[in-house]
N, C-alpha and C positions, 0 to 999 in steps of 0.2 A: 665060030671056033675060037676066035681070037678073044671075044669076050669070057670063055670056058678058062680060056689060060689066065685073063689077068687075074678073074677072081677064083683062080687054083694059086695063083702067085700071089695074091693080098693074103689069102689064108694062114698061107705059108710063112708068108714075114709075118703075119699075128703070132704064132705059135713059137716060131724060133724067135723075135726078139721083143714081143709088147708091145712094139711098135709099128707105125704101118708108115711106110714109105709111098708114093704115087707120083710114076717116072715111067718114060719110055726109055731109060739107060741102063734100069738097074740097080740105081744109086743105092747106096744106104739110107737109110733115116737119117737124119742130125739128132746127135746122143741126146739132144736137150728136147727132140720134139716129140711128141708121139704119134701127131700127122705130121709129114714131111711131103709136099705137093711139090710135085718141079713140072716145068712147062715151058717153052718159049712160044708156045704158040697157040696158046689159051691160059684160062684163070680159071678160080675157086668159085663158084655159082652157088650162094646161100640163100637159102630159104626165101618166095619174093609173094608182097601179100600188102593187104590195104591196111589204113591206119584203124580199120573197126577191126578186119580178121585179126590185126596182132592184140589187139585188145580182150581179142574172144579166145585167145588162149588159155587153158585152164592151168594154173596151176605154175606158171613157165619159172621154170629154174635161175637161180643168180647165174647172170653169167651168158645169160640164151641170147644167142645173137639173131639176128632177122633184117631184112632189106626191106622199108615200108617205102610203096611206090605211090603214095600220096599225101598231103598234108604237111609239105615239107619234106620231101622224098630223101632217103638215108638210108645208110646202118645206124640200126637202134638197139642196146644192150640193155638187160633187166640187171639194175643198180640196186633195185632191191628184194624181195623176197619172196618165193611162189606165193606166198598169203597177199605182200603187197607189193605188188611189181613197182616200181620204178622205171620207166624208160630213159634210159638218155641219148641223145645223138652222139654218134662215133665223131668225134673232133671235138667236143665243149671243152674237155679235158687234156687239147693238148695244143694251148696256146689262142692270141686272140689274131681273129684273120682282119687283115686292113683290107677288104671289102666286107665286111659286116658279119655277124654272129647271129646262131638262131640255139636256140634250146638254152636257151643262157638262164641261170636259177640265180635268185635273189634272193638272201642276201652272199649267196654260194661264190658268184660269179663277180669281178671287180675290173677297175686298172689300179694299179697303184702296191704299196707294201705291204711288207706282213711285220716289218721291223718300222722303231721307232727313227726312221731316216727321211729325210725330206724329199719328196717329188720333185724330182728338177726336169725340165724343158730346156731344149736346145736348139737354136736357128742357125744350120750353117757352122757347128759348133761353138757359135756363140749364146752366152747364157739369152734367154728367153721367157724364163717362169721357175718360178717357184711355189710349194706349197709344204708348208712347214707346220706341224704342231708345236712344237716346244716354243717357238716366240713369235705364236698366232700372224702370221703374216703369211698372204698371198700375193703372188705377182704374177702377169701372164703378159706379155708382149717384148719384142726383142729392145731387151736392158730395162726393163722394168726393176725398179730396186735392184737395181744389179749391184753398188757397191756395198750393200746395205750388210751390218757386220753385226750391230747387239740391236738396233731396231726391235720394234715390238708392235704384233695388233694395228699392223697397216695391211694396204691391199694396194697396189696397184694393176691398172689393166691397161695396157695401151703401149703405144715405142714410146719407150724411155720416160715414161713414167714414172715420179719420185726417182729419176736416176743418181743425184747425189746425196741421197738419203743416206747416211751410214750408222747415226744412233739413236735418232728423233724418233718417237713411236705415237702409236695412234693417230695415223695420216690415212687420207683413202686417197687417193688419184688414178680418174678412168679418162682417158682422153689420150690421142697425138701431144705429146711433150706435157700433159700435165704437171703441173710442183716438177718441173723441170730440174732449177736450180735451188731443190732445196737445200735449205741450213743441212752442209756437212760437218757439222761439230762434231767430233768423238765423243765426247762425254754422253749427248744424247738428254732429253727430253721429251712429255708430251705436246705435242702442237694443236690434236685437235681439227685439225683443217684437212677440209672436204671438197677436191678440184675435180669436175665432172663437164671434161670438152677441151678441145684442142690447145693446149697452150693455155688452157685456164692453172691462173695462180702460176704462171708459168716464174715470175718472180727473177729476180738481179742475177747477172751472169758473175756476181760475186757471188757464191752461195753464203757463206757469211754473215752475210746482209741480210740475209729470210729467215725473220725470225719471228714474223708473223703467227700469233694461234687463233686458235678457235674462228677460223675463217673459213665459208663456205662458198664455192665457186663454181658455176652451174654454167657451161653454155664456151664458146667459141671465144676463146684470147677474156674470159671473163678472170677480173682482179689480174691482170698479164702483168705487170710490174709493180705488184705489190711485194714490199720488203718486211715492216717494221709493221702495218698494221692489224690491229686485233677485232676481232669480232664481227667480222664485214662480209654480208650475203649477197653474193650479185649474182644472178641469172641472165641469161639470154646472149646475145654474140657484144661482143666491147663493154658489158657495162664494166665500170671502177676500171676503166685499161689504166689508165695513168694512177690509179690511185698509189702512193707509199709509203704514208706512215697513216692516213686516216684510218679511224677506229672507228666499230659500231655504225657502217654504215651499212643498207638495205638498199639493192639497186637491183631492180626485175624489168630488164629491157630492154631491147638494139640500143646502145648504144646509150644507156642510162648513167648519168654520172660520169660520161667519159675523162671529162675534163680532172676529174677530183684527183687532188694528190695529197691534202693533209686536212678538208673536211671532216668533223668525225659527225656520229650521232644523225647521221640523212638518213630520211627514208624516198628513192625516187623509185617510182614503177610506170612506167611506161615509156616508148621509145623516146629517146633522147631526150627524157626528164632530167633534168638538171644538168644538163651535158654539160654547157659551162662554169659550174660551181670548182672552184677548187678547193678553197679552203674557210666556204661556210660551211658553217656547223645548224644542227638541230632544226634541220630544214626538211618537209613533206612534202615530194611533188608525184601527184598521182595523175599519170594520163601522158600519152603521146604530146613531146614538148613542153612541158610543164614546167616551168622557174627554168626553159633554155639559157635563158641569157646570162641567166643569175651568177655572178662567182663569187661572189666575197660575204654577202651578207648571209641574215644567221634567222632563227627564229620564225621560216616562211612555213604556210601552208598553201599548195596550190594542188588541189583534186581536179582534174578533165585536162580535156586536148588543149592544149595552147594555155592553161591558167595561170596568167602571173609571167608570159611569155619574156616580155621584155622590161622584167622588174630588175634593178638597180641599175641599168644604162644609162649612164651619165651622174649617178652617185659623186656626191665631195665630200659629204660630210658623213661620218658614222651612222648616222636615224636616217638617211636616205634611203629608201626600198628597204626598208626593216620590218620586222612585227606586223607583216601583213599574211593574211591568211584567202586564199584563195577557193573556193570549190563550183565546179561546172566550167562546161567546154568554155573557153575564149574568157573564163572569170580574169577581168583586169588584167587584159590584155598586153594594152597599150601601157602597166603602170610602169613608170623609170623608177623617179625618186618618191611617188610619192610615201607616206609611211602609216604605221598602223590601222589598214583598213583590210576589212574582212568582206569577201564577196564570194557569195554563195547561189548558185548557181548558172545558167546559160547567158554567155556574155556581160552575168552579171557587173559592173563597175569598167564596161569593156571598154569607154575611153579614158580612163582616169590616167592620169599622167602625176601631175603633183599632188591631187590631193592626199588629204590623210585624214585618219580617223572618222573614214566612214564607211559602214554598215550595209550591204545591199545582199540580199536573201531573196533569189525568185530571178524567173527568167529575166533578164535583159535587166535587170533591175538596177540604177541608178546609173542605166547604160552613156549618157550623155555626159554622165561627169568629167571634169577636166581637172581643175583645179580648186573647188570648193574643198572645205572638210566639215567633222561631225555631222553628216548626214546618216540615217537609218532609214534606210529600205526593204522591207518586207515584201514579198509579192508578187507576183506576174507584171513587168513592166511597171513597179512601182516608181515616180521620180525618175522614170526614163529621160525626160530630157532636159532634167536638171542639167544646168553648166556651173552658176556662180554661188547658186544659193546655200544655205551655212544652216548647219542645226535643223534641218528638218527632220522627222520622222513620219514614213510610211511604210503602213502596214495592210495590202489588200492588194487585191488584182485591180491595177490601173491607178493605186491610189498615189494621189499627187502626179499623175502622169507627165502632163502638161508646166508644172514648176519650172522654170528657169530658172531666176533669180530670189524669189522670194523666202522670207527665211524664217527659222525659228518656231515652222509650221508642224503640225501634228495629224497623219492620217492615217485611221485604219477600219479596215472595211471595205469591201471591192467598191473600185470605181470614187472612194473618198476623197474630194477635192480634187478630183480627177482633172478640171478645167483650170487649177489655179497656177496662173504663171507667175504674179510678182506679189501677190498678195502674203504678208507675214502675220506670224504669231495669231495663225489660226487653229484651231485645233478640232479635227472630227473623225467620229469615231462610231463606224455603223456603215453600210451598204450605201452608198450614193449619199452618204452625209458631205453638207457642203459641194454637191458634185461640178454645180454649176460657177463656184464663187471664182472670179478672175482675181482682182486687184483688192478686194476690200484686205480690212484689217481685222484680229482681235476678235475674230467670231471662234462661235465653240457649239460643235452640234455633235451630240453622242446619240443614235440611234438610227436605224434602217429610215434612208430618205431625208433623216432631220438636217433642215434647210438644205434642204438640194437644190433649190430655184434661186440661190441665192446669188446676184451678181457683184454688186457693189455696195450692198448693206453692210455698215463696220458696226462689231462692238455686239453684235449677236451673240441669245445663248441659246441653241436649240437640245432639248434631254426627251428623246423618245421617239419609237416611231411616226415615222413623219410628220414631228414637229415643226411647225415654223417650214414647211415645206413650199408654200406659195412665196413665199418673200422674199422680195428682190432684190431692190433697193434701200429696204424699211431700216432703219440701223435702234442702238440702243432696248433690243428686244428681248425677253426673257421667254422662253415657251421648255416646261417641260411637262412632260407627258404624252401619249400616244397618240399623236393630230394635236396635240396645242395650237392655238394659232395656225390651226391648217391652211387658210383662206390667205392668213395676211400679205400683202404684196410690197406695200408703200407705208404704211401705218410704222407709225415709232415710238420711244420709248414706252412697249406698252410692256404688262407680265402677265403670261398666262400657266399657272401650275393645274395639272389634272388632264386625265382622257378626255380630249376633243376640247379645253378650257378654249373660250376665244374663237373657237374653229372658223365659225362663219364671215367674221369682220375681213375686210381687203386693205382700208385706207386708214382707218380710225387709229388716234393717237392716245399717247398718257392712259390706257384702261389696266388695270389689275384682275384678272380673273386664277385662284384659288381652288381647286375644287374641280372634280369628275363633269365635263359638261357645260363650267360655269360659263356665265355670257356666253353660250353656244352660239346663239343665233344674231349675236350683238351685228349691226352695222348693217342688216339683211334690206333693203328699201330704203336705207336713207339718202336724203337729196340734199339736206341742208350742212351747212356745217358744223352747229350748235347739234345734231343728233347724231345720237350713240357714239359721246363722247363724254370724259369725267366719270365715268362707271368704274365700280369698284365692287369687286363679289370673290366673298370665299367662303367655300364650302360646297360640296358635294349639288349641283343642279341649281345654284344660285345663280340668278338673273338670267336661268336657262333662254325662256323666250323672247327676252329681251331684242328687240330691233333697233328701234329708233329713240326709245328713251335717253335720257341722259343725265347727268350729276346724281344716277342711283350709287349707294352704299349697300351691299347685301352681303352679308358673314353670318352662315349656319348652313346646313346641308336643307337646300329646298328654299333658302330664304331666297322671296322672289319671284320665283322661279317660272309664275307665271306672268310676269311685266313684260308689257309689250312698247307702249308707247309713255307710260309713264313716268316722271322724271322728278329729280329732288328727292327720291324716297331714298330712310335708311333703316336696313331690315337687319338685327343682330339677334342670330340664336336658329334651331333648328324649327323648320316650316312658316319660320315669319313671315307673314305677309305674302304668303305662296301662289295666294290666287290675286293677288292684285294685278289689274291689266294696265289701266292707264290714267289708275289714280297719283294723285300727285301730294308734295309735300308732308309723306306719311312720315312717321317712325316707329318701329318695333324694336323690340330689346325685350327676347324671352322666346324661348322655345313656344311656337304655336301663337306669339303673339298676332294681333290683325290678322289671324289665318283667316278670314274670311273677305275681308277688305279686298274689293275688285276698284271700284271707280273713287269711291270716296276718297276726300282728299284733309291733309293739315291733321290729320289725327294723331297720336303717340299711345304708344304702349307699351309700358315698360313692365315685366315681370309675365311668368308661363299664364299662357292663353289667356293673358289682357285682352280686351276686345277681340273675343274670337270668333262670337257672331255676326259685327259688324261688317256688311257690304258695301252699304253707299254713302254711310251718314260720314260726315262732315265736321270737322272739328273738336274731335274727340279728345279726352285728354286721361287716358286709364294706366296707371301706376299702382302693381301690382299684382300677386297672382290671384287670376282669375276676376278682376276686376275689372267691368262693367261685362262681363262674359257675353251678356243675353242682350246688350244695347244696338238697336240698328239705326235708332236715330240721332240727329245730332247735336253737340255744343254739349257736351255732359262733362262731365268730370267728375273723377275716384280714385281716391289716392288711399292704398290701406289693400291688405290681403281681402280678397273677395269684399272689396269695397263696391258699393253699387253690381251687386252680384244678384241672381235668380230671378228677378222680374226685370221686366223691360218700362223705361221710360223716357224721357227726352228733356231738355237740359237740366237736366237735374247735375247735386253736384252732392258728392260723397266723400268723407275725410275722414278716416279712419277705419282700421282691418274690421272688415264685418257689417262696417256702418251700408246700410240698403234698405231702399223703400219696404213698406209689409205688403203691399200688393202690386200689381200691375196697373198701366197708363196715367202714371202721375207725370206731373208736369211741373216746370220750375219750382223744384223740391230741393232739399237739402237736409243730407244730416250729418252732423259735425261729431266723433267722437267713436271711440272705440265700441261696438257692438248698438251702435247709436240705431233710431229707424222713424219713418217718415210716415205718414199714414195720409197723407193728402198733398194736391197739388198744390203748391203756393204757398210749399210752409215750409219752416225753416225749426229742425230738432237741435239743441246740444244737447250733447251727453247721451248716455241709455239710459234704464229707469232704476240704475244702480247710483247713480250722482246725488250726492247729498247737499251741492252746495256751488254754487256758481257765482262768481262775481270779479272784481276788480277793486280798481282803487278810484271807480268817478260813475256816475248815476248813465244809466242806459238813456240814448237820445234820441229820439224820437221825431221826425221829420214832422213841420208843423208853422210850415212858413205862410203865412195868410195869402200870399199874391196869387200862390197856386191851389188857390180853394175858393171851392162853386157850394155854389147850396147851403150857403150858410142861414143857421136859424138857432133860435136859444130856445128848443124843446125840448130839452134832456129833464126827462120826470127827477126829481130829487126824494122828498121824505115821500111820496106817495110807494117810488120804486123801494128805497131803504128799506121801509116798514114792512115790505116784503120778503124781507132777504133774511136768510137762519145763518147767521153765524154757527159755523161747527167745529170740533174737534173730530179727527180721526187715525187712521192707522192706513198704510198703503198695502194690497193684498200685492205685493210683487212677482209671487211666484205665479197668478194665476195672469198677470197682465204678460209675463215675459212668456205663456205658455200660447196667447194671441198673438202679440207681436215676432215671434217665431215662427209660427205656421206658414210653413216655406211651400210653396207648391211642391211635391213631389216629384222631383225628378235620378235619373241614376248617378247613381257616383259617377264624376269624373276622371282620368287616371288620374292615381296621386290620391284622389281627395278621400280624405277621412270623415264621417261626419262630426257636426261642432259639438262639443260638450262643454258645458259650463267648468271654469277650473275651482279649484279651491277657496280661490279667494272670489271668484264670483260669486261661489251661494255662500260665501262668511259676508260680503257686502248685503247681498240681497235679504239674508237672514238680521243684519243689523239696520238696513231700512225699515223692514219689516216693522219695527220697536219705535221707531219716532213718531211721535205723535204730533199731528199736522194741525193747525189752524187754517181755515176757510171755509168756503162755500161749496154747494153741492151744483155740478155744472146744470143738470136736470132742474132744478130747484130755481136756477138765476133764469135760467130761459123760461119756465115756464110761468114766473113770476113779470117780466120783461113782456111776456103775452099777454097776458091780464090783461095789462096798459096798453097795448098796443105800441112800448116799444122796443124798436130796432136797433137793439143792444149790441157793439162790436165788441163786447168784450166777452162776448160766449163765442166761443169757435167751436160749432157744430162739426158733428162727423159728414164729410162730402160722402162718404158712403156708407152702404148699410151694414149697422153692428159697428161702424169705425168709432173713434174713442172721442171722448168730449173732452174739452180744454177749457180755460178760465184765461184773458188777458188782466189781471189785478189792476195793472196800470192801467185800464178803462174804466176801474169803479169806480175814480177818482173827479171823474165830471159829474157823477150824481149826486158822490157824497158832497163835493162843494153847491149842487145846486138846495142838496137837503139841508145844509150849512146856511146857506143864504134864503131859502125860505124860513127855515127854523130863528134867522135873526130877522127877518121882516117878523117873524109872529113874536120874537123877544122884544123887537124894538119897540111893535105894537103893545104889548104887552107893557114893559118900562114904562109907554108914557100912559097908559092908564093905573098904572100901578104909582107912578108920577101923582097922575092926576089924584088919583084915590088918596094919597098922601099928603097931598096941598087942601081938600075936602076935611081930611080928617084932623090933621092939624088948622083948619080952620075952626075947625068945629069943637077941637079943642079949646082954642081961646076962648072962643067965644065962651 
């Protein structure tokens, strides 16, 4: 029933007044509402539903309210349109709750103005922060840029930060007391300077005095009393504390540069890098403690922990602890005064105290130095335990290790002169070059191993892989090339140039070997002292097998090369004398000379493949090319291009280009003269058959001394032999005799060789022989007349072979013609005295 009445009474206030009232009193509506709810003992209950059901509302009116009891549970009102609803939370719009906001629209929702007026913060009603557009400046912490009045494009963050900044612009400070006491000038300026950490750039409690720019301050009390200086980066807690007027310094590091206060131009990174420096300049120290001690001097580098630690303690004079440059942990540690030296890496130079001007590069490297200078050290423990020594250079792991005092030395290449303590002015260069040498002098080995054995040999030159590698003691030695002198131990002034030159010898002195090989095997079984000594070979495999020989010469590639025991030989030119074993007293001079000469001894050959068939023979004497080519026996001699050339014979002797016997196995032979030739044993030719005329200024002599003459007898026929003899005229057939005496055996060209052709002026000679017309006898003719009688005529010289050429001695027809003379005056005289008589007869007989 009582529900019947309210809504007979809601009807009712609809109708009389538009409005609807809902009250247990009665009330009126309030003129302004058109629901008016009154209650004390309940509320308004709106519509309650999920955050999908208010979604699935079709169509929902601007304005439609709803109570979503999920997803952020609320009254939520449609903001925008039944086409596009809008929902918003009842409160977004009406103020910002200080336990936190939800429905909040971006870019809708803010903190901050709508005028162009600045953001102020407040602590306690005192100022706090600021954020300003018109002269770009933020501040947030209690008095941060608090008195700051035309400032511009700073920021401060932190208590009291930039607090007496009043016109200076473009500062940043975030930190406890950052730029504390900055420059309160009115006028104002840019500064630049960038404080980030408690009391960093905290600066003079004059503010006045900070007038510092372009300074960047990073870290804990970092740049804390700089005033006046410019351009200075410090990071970390204390570094630059004391700094205040220094410029362009860099310090990254507990405690880096503490000391500095008018240093400019440092760069220190690492804890307490340069802590003691005040007032040097243009100084590097990188690494925990690095140039600590340093204050005054200028121009250092030290890179690692401890580099350069206690450099200038105890400085007097200006260049004390100067111009010295450090890098690696412990790099010149210990240096005080000394000056211009650079030590590059772990403990490199790490006792040096006074020295200067010296170089160590590589762990530990020139770790023992004290007081030496101009040393260079390269390398892993290069010169580690150098103390005294002056002017050395090494470069290599280990190299010079062991040097004390020794000076003016030169090593690079691991382990290079690695043993040498006092030894100077050596110089090696290559892996274990020099490795062993202690004390010697003046040696110089460039290559992997070159004289590595060497202990107290002075005045060595080793150039090559393991040159001169055995040698010990040997001094005055040259070896370059790959194993030169590999062997040598004690042997001295010797020189071996070329791969393996010398290799085999240990003790042998004074040898030169020249050449790939050369005397390889020199000194291999010798016992005596007089062998495989005095040898001398260059050229590619010269006097290669050489042992035991000695006083050999060999110069050509191969000259040699196979002597073993033979000795006195000298071989000049390519394959001379190649296969000679342990022939002796040779000489060759010419490519391929004596190439065949094994035992034979005393021979010479001078000019290409002189004596090249010769083996054994003995006493040769071939000058020339190709002269005595085909000779294997001995005592000959040929002097002249293919002098004594294409046949073989034995002591024959040859003198002039061409001049050679016309066949094979003649014997003490000769022919004298250019294209000259021999046809038998036992004779002697001048000239060729081109000669028109021989002689001198005194009559040919002729041996003829009675005491050495057997068999004498006065049987030389006179007019019986005369009367047989044809005197004759003729003509010489030249060209058909030089077409004989040419018939060379057959064989192939030699290199080089051309075959011989007569020149112009040979066949203008031969064709003007040709024309002279000759007086004599017919050699056939005197012999066969000589027969008749039964005498044994020497003035025919028969052919000793067949088809060979006949000769005529004139100066033997001289015994007959006087016997024909001396009979012919027995038969005058006989004659006269009957002719006598017959005239004493007739004038008798006349008177009468």
């Amino acid at each position: 029933m009582k529900k019947l009445f309210l809504l007979i009474a809601l009807f009712l206030g609809i109708d009389l007044y538009s409005q609807v009232a809902i009250n247990t009193d009665g009330t009126s509506p309030d003129a302004s509402a058109m629901l008016d709810v009154k209650s004390t003992t309940g509320g308004l209950l709106i519509p309650r539903m999920s955050f999908t059901q208010r979604n699935a509302i079709a169509s929902p009116a601007t304005g439609l309210l709803v109570y979503q009891t999920n997803n952020s549970p609320g009254f939520y009102y449609n903001a925008g349109t039944p086409a596009s609803p809008s929902w918003v939370y009842v409160g977004s719009g009406f103020g910002w709750s200080l336990t936190g906001n939800a429905g909040t629209s971006s870019p809708n929702n803010f903190i901050g103005t709508t005028d162009d007026v600045p953001l102020n913060f407040r602590i306690n009603s005192a100022f706090a922060g600021r954020i300003e557009r018109a002269q770009h400046n933020l501040s947030l912490g209690y008095l941060a840029l608090a008195q700051n009045t035309t400032g511009t494009n700073s920021t401060a963050l932190g208590y009291s930060a930039l607090y007496n900044n009043k016109a200076n612009s473009r500062s940043t400070a975030m930190g406890f007391y950052a730029m504390f006491y900055a420059d309160d000038r009115t006028s104002g300026r840019e500064t630049f300077n960038t404080a980030i950490g408690c009391e960093a750039l905290r600066g003079s409690s004059t503010p006045a005095d900070n007038t510092g720019q372009y300074n960047t301050a990073v870290g804990d009390q970092a740049l804390f009393s700089n005033t006046s200086g410019n351009g200075n980066i410090a990071m970390g807690y204390l570094p630059l504390f004391w700094n205040n007027t220094g410029r362009m310094n860099v310090a990254v590091g507990y405690g880096t540069m503490y000391s500095n206060t008018s240093g400019n131009n440092n760069t220190a990174i690492g804890q307490n890098a340069l802590y003691s420096n005040t007032s040097g300049y243009s100084n590097t120290a990188i690494g925990i403690r690095a140039l600590r001690q340093n204050t005054v001097r200028n121009n250092l580098v030290a890179v690692g922990d401890s580099a350069l630690f206690n450099n200038g303690t105890g400085a007097t004079i200006e260049l004390h602890g100067s111009r010295n440059t450090a890098l690696g942990s412990k790099a010149m540690y210990t240096n005080t005064t000394g000056y211009q030296n650079t030590a590059n890496g772990y403990q490199a130079l790490h006792l040096n105290t006074t020295g200067m001007s010296n170089t160590a590069t590589g762990y530990m490297a020139l770790y023992s130095n004290t007081t030496s200078e101009g040393n260079t050290a390269t390398g892993f423990l290069a010169l580690y335990s150098n103390t005294s020594g002056v002017a050395n250079t090494a470069n290599g792991y280990r190299a010079l290790y062991f040097n004390a005092d020794g000076l003016y030395n030169v090593a690079m290449g691991n382990r290079a002169l690695t043993l040498n303590t006092s030894g100077s002015y050596n110089t090696a260069v290559g892996v274990f070059a020099l490795n062993n040498n202690s004390s010697a002098d003046y040696n110089t080995a460039i290559g992997y191993y070159a004289a590595a054995s060497n202990t107290t040999g002075t005045e060595n030159t080793a150039l090559g892989h393991r040159s001169g590698y055995h040698t010990n003691t040997g001094s005055y030695n040259t070896a370059a090339g790959s194993r030169a002198m590999y062997s040598n131990s004690t042997g001295f002034s010797n020189v071996a140039v070329g791969v393996r030159a010398l290799y085999a010898g240990t003790t042998r002195s004074n040898l030169v070997a020249v050449g790939d090989s050369a005397l390889y095997n020199n000194g291999s079984g010798a016992t005596s002292v007089w062998e495989a000594v005095g040898n001398t070979a260059v050229g590619s495999k010269a006097l290669w097998q050489n042992t035991t020989g000695y006083s050999n010469t060999a110069n050509g590639f191969n000259s040699l090369a196979g002597n073993t025991t033979g000795f006195k030989n000298t071989a000049y030119g390519n394959n001379s004398l190649i296969l000679n074993t342990n022939g002796a007293y040779n000489t060759a001079c010419g490519s391929s000379s004596l190439y065949n000469t094994q035992t034979g001894q005393a021979n010479t050959g001078v000019g290409d493949a002189a004596a090249y068939t010769n083996i054994s023979g003995n006493n040769n004497t071939s000058i020339g090319r190709f002269a005595n080519y085909y000779v294997t026996s001995s005592n000959n001699t040929s002097v002249g291009c293919q002098s004594g050339d294409y046949y073989t014979f034995s002591n024959g002797t040859f003198l002039g280009a061409y001049a050679y016997p016309s066949n094979f196995g003649f014997s003490n032979c000769m022919a004298l003269g250019y294209n000259s030739r021999v046809d038998a044993s036992n004779r002697v030719v001048i000239g060729n058959n081109s000669v028109t005329s021989i002689g001198g200024f005194a009559g040919w002599s002729n041996f003829s001394d009675g005491r050495y003459k057997n068999n004498v007898h006065e049987n030389v026929p006179g007019i019986e032999f005369v009367k047989m003899l044809r005197p004759v005229t003729y003509t010489l057939d030249i060209t058909s005799l030089n077409s004989y005496l040419d018939n060379r055996t057959p064989i192939a060209l030699r290199e080089g060789e051309v075959p011989f052709t007569p020149s112009p002026e040979d066949l203008r000679a031969v064709s003007e022989k040709e024309q002279i017309v000759y007086t004599g006898f017919v050699a056939q003719e005197v012999e066969d007349a000589a027969g008749k009688i039964g005498y044994s005529f020497s003035g025919i010289d028969a052919p000793k072979t067949e088809g060979g050429l006949y000769s005529l001695r004139y100066g033997e027809f001289i015994p007959p013609l006087v016997k024909a003379i001396q009979e012919q005056q027995l038969i005058i005289e006989a004659q006269q005295k009957q002719i006598e008589a017959l005239i004493s007869r007739i004038e008798k007989l006349e008177s009468e």
